[in-house]
C-alpha positions as CSV (number, residue, x, y, z in Angstrom):
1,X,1.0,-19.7,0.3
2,X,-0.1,-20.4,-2.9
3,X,1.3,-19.2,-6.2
4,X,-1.5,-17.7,-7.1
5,X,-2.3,-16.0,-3.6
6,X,1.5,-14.4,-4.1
7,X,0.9,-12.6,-7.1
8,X,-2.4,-11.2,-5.7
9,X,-0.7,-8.4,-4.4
10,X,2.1,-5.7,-5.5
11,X,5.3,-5.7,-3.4
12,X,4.1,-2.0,-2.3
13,X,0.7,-4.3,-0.9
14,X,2.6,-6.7,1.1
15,X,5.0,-4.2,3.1
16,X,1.9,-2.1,3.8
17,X,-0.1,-5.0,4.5
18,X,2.5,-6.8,6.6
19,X,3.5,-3.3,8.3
20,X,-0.1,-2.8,9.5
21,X,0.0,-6.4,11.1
22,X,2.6,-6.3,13.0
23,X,1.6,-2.4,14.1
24,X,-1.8,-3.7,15.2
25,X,-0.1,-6.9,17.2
26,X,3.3,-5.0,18.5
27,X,2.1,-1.6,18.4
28,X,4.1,1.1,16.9
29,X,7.2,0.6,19.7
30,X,7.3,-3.3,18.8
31,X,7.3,-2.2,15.2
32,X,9.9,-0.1,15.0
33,X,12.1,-2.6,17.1
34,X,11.0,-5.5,15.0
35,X,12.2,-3.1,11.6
36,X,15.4,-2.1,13.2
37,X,16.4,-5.9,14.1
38,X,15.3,-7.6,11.4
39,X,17.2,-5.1,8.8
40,X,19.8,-4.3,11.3
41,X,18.9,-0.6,11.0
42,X,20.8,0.6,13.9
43,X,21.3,0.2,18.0
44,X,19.4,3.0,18.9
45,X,17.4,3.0,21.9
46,X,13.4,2.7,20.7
47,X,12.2,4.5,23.8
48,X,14.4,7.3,23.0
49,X,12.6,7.8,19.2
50,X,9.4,7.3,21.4
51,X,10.0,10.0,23.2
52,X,10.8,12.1,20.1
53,X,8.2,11.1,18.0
54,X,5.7,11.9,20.8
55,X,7.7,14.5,22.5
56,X,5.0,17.7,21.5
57,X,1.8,15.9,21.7
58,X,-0.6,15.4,24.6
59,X,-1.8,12.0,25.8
60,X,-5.4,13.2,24.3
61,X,-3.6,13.7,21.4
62,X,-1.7,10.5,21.3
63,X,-5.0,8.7,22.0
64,X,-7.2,10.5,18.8
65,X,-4.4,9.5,16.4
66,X,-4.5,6.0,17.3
67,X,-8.3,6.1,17.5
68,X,-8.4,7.5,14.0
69,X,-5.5,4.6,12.6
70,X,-7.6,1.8,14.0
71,X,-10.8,3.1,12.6
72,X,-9.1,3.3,9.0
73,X,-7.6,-0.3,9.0
């Protein structure tokens, strides 16, 4: 990357940036795994947050949100 290229964007513009990435190519799961390893966040299983995160909502539900997060990228 080129100096100038680097200083194109705010820090704040590169995590969003890079966070949006990897969601699109891991998906939220592989996201959340690739955050907690690489930062050593903590051993908790990522199925188990999954289930939380997801625990109230309907598949239809599940499926809108996405549908509405890729159209805004």
């Amino acid at each position: 990357m080129l100096l100038n290229e680097r200083s194109k964007y705010t820090d704040r513009e590169i995590i969003e940036k890079g966070s949006r990435a990897l969601i699109k190519e891991l998906g939220y799961s592989g996201f959340l795994r690739f955050i907690r390893q690489s930062e050593g966040i903590s051993k908790e299983d990522y199925l188990k947050i999954d289930d939380e995160i997801f625990d109230e909502m309907s598949l239809e539900e599940i499926y809108d949100n996405a549908k509405k997060h890729w159209d805004n990228m």
